[in-house]
BAGU-819970 format. One record per atom (N, C-alpha, C): residue number from 1; atom name; x negated, z negated, y negated. Coordinates in nm, 3 decimals, always signed. Each point is the difference from the previous one (the first is absolute). Example, Ala and Ser with C-alpha at 12.3 -4.5 7.8 and 13.67 -1.06 7.14 Angstrom:
<r i="1" at="N" u="-1.319" w="-0.780" v="+0.569"/>
<r i="1" at="CA" u="+0.089" w="+0.000" v="-0.119"/>
<r i="1" at="C" u="-0.090" w="+0.000" v="-0.120"/>
<r i="2" at="N" u="+0.035" w="+0.072" v="-0.105"/>
<r i="2" at="CA" u="-0.082" w="-0.006" v="-0.119"/>
<r i="2" at="C" u="+0.077" w="-0.073" v="-0.109"/>
END
This chain:
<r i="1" at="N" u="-11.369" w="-7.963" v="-8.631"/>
<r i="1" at="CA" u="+0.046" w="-0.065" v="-0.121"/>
<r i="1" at="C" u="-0.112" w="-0.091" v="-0.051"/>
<r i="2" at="N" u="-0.052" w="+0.025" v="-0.135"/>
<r i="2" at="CA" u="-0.095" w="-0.125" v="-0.074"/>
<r i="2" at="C" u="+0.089" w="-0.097" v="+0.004"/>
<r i="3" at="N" u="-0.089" w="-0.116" v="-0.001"/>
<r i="3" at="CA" u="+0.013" w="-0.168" v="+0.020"/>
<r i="3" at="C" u="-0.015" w="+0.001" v="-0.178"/>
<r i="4" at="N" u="+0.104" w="+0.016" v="-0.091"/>
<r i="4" at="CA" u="-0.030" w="-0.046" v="-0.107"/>
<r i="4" at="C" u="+0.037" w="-0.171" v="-0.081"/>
<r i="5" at="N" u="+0.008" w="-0.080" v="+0.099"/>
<r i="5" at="CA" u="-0.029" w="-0.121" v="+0.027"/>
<r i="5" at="C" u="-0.112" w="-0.062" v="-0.123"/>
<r i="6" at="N" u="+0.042" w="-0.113" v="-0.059"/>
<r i="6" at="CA" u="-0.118" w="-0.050" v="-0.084"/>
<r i="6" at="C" u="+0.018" w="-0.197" v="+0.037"/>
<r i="7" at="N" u="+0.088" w="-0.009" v="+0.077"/>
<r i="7" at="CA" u="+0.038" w="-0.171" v="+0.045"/>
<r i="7" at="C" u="-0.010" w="+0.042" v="+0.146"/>
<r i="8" at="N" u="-0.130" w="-0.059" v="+0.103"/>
<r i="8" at="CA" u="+0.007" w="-0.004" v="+0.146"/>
<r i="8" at="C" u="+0.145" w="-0.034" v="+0.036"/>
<r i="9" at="N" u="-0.032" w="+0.046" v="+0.144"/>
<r i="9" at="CA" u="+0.208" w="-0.038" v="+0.012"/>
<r i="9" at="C" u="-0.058" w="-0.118" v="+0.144"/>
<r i="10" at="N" u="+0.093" w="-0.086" v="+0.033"/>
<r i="10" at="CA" u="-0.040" w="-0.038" v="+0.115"/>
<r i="10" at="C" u="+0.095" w="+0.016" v="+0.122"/>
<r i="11" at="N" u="-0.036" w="-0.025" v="+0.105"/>
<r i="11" at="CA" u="+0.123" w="+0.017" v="+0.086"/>
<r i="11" at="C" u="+0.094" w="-0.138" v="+0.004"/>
<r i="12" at="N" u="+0.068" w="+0.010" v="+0.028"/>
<r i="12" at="CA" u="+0.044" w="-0.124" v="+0.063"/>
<r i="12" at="C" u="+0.067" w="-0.037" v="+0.167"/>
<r i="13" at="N" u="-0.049" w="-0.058" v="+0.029"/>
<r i="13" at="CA" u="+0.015" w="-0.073" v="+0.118"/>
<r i="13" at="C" u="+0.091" w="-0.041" v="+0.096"/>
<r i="14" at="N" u="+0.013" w="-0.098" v="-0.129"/>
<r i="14" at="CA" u="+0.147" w="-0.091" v="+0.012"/>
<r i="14" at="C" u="+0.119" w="+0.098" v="-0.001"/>
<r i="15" at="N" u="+0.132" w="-0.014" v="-0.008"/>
<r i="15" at="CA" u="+0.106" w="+0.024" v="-0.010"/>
<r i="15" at="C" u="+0.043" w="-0.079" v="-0.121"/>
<r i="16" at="N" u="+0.011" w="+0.142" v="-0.139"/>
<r i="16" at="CA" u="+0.053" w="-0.078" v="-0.091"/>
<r i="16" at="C" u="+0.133" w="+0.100" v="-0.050"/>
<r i="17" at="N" u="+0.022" w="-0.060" v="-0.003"/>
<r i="17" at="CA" u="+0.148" w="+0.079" v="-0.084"/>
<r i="17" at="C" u="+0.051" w="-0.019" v="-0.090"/>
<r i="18" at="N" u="+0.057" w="+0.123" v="-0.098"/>
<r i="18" at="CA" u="+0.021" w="-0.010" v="-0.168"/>
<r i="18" at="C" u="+0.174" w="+0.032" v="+0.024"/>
<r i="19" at="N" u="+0.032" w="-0.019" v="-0.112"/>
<r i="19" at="CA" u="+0.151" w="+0.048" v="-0.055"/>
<r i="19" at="C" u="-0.025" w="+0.042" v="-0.110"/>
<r i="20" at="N" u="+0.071" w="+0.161" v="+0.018"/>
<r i="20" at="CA" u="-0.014" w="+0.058" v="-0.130"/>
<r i="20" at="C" u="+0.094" w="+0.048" v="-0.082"/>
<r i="21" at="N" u="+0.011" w="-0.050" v="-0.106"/>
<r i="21" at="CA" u="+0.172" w="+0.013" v="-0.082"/>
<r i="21" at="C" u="-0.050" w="+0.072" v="-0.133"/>
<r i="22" at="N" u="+0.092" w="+0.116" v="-0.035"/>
<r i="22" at="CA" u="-0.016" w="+0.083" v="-0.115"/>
<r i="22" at="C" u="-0.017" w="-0.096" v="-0.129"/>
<r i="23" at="N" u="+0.006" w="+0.031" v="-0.086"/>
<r i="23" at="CA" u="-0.004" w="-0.004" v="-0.151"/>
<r i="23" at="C" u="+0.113" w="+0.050" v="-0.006"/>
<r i="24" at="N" u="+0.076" w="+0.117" v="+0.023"/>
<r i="24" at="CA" u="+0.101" w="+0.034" v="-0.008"/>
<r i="24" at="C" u="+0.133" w="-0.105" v="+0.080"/>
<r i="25" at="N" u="+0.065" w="-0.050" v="-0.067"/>
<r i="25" at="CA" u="+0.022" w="-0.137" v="+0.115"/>
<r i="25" at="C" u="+0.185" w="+0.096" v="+0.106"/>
<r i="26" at="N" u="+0.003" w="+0.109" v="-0.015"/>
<r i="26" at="CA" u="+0.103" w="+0.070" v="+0.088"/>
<r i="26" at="C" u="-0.050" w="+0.072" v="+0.082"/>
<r i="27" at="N" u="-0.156" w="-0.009" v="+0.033"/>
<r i="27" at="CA" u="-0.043" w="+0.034" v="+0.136"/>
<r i="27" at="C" u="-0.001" w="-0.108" v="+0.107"/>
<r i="28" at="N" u="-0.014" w="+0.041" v="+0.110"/>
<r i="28" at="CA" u="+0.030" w="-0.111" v="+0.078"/>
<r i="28" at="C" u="-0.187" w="-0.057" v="+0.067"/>
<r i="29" at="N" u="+0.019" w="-0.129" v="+0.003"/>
<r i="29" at="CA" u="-0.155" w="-0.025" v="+0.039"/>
<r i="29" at="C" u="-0.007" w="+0.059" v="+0.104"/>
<r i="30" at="N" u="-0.154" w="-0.032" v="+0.065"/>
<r i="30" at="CA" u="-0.101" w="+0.062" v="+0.144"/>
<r i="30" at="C" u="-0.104" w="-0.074" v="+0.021"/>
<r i="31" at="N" u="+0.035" w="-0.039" v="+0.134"/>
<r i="31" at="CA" u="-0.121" w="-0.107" v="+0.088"/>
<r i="31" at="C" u="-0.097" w="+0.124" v="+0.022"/>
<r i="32" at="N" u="-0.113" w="-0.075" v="+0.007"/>
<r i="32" at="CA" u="-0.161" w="+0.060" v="+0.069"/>
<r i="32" at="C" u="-0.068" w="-0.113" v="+0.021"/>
<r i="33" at="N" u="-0.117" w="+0.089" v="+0.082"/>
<r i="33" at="CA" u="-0.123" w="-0.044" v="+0.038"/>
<r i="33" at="C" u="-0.136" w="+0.021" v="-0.066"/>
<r i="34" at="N" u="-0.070" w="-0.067" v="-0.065"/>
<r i="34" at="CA" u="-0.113" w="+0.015" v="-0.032"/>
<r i="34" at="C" u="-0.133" w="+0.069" v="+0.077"/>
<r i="35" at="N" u="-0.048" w="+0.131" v="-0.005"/>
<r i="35" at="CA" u="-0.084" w="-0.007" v="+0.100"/>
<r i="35" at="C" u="-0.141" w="-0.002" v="-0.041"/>
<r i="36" at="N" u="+0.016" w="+0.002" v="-0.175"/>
<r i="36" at="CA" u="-0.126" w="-0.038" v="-0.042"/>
<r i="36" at="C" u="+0.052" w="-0.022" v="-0.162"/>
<r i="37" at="N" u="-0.157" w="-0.061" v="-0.056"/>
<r i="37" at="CA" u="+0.028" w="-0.063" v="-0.150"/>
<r i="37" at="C" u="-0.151" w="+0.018" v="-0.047"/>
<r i="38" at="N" u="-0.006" w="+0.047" v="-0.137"/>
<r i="38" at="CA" u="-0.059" w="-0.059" v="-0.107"/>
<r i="38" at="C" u="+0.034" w="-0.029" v="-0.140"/>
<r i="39" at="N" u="-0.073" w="-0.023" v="-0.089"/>
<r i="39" at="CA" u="+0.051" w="-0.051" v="-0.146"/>
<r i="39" at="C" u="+0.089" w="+0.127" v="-0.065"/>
<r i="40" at="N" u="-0.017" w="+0.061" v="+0.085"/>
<r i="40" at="CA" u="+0.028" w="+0.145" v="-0.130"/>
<r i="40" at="C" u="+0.127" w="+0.057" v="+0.068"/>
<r i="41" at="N" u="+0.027" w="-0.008" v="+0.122"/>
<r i="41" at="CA" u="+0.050" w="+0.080" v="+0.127"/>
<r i="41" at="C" u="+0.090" w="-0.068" v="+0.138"/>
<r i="42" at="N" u="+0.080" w="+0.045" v="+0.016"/>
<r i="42" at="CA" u="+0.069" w="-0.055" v="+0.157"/>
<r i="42" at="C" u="+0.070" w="+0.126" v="+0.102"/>
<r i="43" at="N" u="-0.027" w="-0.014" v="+0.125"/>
<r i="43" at="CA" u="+0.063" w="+0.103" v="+0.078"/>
<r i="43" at="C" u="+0.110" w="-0.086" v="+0.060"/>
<r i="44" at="N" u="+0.115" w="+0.038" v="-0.001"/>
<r i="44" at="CA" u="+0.114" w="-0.031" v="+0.039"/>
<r i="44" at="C" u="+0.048" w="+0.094" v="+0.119"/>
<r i="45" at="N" u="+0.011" w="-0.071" v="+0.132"/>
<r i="45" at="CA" u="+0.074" w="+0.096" v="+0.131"/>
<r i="45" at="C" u="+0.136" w="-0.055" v="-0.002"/>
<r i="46" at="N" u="+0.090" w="+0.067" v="+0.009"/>
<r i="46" at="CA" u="+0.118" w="+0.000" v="-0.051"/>
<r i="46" at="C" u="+0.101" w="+0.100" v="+0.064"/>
<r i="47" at="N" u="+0.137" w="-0.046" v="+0.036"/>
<r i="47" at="CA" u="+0.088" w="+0.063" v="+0.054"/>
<r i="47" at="C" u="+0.098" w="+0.125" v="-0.042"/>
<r i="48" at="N" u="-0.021" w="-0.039" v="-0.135"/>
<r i="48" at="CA" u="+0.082" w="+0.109" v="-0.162"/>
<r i="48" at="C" u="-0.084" w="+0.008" v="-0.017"/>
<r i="49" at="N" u="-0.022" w="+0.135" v="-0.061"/>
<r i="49" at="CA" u="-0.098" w="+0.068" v="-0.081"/>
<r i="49" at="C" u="+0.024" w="-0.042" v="-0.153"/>
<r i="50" at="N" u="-0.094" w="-0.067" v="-0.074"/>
<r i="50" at="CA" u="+0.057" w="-0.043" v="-0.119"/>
<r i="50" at="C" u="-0.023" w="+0.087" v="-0.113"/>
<r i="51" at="N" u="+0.047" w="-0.005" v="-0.099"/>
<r i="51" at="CA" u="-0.006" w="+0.122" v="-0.092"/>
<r i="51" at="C" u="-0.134" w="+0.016" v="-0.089"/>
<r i="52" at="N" u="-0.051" w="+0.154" v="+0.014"/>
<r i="52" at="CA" u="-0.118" w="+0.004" v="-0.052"/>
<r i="52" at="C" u="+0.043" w="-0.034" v="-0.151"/>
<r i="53" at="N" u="-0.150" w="-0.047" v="-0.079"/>
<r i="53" at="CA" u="+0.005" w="+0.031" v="-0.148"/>
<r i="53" at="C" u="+0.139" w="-0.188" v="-0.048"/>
<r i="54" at="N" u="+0.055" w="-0.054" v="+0.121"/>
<r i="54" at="CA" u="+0.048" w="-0.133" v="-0.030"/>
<r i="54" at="C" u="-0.077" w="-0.114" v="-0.074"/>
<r i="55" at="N" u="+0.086" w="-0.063" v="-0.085"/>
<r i="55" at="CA" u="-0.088" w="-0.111" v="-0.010"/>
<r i="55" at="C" u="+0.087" w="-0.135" v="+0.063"/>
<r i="56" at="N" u="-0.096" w="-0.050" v="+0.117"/>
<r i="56" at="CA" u="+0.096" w="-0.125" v="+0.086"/>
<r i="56" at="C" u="-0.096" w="-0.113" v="-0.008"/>
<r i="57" at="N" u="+0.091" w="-0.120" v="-0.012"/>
<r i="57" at="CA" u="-0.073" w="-0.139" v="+0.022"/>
<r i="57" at="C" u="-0.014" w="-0.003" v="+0.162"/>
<r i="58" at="N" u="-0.127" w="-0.093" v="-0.015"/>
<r i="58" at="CA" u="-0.010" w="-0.057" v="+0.161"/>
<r i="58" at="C" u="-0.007" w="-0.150" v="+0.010"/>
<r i="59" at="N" u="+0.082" w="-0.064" v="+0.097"/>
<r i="59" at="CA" u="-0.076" w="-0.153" v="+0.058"/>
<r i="59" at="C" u="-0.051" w="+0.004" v="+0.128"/>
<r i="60" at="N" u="-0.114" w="+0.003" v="+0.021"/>
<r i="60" at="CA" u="-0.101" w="+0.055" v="+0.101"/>
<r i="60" at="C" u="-0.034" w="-0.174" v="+0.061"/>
<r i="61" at="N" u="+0.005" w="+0.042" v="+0.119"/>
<r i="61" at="CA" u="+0.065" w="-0.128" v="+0.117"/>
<r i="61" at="C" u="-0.165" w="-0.073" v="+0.043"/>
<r i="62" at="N" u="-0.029" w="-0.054" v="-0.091"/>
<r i="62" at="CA" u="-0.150" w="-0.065" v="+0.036"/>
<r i="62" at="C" u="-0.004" w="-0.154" v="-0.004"/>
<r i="63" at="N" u="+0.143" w="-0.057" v="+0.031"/>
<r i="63" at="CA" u="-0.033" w="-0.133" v="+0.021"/>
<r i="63" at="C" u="-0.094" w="-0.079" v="+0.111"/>
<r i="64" at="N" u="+0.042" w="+0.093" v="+0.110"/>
<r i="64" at="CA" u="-0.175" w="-0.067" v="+0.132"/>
<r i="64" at="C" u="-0.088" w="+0.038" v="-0.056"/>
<r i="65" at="N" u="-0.008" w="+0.104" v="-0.097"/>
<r i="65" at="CA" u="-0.180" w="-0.010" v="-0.060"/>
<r i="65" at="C" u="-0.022" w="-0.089" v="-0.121"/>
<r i="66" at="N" u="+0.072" w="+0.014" v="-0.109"/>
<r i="66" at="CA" u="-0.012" w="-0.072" v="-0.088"/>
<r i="66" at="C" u="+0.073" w="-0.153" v="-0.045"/>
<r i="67" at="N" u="+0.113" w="-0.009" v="+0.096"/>
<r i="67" at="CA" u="+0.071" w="-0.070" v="-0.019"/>
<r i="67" at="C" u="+0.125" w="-0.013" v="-0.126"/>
<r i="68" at="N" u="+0.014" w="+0.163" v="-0.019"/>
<r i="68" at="CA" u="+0.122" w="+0.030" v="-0.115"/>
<r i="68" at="C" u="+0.000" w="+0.110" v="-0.035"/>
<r i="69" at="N" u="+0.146" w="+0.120" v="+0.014"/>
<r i="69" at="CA" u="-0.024" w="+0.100" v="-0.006"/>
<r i="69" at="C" u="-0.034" w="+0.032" v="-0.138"/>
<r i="70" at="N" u="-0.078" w="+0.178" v="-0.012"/>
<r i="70" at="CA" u="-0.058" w="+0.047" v="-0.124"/>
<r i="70" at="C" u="+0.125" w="+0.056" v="-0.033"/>
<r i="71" at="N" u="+0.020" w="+0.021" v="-0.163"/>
<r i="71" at="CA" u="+0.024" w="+0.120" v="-0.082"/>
<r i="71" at="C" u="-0.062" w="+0.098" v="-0.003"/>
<r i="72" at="N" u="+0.050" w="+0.133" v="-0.012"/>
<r i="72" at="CA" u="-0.066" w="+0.121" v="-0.066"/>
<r i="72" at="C" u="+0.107" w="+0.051" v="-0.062"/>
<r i="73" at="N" u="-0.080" w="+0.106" v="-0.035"/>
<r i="73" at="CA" u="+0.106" w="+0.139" v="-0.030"/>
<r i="73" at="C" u="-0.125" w="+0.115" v="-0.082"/>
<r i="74" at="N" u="+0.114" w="+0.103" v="+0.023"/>
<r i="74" at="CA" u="-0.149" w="+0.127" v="+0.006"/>
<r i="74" at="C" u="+0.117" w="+0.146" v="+0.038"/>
<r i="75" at="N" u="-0.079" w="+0.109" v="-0.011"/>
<r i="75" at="CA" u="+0.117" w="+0.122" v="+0.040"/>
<r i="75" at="C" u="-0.045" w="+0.090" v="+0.145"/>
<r i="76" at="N" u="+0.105" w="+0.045" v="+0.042"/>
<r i="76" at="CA" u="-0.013" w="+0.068" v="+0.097"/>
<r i="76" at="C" u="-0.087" w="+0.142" v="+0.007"/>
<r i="77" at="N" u="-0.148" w="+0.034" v="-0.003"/>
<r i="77" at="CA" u="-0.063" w="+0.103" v="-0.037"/>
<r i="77" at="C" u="-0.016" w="+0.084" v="+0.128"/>
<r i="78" at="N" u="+0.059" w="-0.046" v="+0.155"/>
<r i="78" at="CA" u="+0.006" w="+0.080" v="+0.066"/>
<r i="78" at="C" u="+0.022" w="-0.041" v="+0.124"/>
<r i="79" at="N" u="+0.116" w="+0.046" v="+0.089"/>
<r i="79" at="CA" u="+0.085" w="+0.004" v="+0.120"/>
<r i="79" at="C" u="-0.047" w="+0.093" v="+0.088"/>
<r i="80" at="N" u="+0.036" w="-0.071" v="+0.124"/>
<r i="80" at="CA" u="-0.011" w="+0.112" v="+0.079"/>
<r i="80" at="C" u="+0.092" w="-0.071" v="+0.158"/>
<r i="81" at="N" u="-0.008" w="+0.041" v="+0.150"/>
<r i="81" at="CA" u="+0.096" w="-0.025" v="+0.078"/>
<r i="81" at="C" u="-0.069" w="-0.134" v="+0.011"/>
<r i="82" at="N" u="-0.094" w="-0.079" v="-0.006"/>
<r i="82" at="CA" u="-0.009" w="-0.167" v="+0.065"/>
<r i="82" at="C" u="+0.035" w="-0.066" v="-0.155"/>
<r i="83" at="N" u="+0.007" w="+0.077" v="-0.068"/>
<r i="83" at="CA" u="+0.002" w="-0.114" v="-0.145"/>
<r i="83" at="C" u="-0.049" w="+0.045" v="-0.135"/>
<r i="84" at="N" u="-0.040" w="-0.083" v="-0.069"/>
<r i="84" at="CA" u="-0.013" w="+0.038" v="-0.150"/>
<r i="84" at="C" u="-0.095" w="-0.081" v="-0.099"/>
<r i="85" at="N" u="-0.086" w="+0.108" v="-0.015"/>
<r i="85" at="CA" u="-0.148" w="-0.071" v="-0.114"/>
<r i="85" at="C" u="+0.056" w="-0.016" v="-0.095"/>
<r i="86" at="N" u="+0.001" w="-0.101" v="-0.029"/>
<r i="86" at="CA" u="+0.001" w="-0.152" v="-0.166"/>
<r i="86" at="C" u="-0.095" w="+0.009" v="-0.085"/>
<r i="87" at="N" u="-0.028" w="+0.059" v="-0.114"/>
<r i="87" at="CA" u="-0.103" w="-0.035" v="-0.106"/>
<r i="87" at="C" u="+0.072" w="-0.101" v="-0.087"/>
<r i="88" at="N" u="-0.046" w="-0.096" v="+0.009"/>
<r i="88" at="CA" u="+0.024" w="-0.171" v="-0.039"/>
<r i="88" at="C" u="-0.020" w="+0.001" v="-0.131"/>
<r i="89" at="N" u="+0.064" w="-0.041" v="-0.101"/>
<r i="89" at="CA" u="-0.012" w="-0.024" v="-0.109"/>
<r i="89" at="C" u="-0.010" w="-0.177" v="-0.064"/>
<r i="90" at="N" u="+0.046" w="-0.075" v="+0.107"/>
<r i="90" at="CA" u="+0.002" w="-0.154" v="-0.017"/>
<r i="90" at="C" u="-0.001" w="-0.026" v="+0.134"/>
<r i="91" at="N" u="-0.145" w="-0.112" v="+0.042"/>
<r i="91" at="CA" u="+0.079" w="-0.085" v="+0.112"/>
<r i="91" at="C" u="+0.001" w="-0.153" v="-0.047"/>
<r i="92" at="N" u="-0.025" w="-0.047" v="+0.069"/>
<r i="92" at="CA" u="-0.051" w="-0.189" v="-0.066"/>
<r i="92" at="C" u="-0.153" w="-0.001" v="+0.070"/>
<r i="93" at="N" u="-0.060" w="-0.085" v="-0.105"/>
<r i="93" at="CA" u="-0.105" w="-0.029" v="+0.069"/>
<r i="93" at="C" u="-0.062" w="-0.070" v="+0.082"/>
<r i="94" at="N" u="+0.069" w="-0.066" v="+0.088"/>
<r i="94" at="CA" u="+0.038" w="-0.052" v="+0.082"/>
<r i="94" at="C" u="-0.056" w="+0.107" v="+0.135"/>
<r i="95" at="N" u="-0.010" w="+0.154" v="-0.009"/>
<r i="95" at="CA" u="-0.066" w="+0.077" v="+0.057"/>
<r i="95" at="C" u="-0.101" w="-0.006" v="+0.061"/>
<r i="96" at="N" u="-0.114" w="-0.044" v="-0.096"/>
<r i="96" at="CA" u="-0.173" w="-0.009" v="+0.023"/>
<r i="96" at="C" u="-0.004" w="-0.088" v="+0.100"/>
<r i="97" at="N" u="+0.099" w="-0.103" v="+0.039"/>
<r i="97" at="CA" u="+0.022" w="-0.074" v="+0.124"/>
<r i="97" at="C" u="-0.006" w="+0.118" v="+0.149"/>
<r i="98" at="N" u="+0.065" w="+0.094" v="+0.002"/>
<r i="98" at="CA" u="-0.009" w="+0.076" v="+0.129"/>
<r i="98" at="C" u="-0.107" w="+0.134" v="-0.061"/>
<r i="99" at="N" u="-0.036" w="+0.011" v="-0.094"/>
<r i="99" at="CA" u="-0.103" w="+0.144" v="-0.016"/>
<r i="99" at="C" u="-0.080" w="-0.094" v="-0.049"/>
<r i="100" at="N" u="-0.145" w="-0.017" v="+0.007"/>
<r i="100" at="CA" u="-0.085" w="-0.072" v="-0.090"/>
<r i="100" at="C" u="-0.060" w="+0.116" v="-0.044"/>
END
């Protein structure tokens, strides 16, 4: 598979964890794990498979890093059995704090 990637991704480390709730507000939310981030992008490992082609908000659990969790939101461009790639359409910038 090409890396068609144009935002480095980083790993992360820590243990951070998002909640992810539809736009559609009669789906039911979904906890994850972050296992990496950049400006453009997030991989989510996750217990439900969340729906491809979704568009879901996130509050992504970075208060030991930043001291307050982020916003995003972005759509689901691709699942698979550990989880589900995020192409991000908004986060806060508040970001460039954990990706410089």
């Amino acid at each position: 598979m090409t890396n068609r990637r144009t935002a480095p991704r980083k790993k992360i480390s820590r243990k951070m964890d998002a909640t992810i709730t539809y736009s559609d507000a009669s789906t039911q939310a979904h906890g994850g794990r972050v296992s990496d981030l950049s400006r453009k992008g997030i991989y989510l490992e996750t217990d439900k498979r969340l729906s491809k082609d979704a568009y879901v908000n996130m509050k992504l659990g970075t208060e030991d890093i930043i001291g307050k969790p982020l916003c995003a939101q972005g759509v689901v461009v691709r699942t698979d059995e550990n989880g589900a790639g995020i192409e991000l359409s908004y986060v806060e910038e508040d970001i460039e704090k954990i990706i410089p």
